[in-house]
C-alpha positions in Angstrom: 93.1 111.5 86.3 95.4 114.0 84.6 94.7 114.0 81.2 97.6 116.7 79.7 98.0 116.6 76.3 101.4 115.9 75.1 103.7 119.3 74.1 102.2 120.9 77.1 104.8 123.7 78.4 105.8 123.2 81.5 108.2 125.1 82.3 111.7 126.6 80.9 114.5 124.7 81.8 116.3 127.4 83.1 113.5 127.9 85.8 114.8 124.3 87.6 118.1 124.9 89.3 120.3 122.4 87.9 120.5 119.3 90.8 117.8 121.4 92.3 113.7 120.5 91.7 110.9 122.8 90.6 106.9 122.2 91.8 104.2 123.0 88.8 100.9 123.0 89.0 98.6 122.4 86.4 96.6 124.9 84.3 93.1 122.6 84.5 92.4 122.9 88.6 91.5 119.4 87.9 95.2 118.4 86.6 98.1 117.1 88.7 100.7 119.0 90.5 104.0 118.0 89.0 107.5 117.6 90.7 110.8 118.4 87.8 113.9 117.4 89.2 117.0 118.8 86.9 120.3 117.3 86.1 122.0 119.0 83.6 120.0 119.4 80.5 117.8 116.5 81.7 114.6 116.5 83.7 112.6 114.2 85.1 109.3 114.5 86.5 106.7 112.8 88.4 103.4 113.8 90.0 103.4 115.9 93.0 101.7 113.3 95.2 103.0 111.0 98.2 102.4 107.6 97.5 101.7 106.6 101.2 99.2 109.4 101.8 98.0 110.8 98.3 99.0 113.8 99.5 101.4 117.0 97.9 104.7 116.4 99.2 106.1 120.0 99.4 105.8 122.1 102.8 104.8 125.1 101.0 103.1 125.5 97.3 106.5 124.3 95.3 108.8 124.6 98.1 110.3 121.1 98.9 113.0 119.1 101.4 115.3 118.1 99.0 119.4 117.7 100.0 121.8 115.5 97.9 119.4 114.0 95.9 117.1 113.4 98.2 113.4 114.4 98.6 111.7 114.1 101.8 107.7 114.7 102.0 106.9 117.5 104.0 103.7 115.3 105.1 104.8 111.7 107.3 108.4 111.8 106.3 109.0 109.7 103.6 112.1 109.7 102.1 112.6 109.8 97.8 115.6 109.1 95.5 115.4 111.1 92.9 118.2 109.7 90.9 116.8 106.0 91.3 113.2 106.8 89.7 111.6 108.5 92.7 112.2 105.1 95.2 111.2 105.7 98.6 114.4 104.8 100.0 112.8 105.4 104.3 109.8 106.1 105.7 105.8 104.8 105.1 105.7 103.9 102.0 109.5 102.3 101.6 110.1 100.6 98.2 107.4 102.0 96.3 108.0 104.9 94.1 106.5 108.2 92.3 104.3 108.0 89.8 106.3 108.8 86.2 105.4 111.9 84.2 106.9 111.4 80.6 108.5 115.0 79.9 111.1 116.2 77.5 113.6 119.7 77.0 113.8 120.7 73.7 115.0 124.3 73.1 115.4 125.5 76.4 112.1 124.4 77.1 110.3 121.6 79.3 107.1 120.2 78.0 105.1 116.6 78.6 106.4 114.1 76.3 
């Protein structure tokens, strides 16, 4: 279980291509990789793993299949939209969703909320 304490830098905002997504993993090896999806000055995040395999759902280490929104795992295919709280909108594991990392941008910068 990923026990990060809150404040924790993530990342600069600017690093996430806005409507684009950004892969982080975690200073502890025992931590979780995250997922940061940008919108504007928003960003929401959830953990890097596929909830129908448990598995990291980019194809390379923070290289993802994301178009229009959309975030497919590299792994079995399932399909995520990121603007409706990570739903898996096709595939496996249709209707369940990503697991919620509470983050927030404050000065340019991305940290765990």
């Amino acid at each position: 279980m990923d026990m990060a304490a809150p404040n924790e830098v993530l990342c600069r905002l600017d690093d996430i291509p806005d409507g684009g997504v950004l892969g982080v993993d975690p200073p502890d090896p025992e931590g979780e990789p995250l997922l940061l999806a940008r919108r504007g000055n928003s960003v929401q995040a959830w953990l890097n793993v596929c909830p129908h395999a448990g598995r990291r759902m980019d194809y390379a280490p923070g290289l993802f299949l994301v178009k229009d929104g959309m975030l497919t795992c590299a792994v079995h295919g399932a399909t995520f939209a990121l603007h409706e709280a990570g739903l898996c909108v096709g595939g496996p594991c249709r209707g369940q969703s990503l697991t919620v990392v509470r983050v927030q941008v404050k000065d340019g910068v991305v940290t765990r909320a």
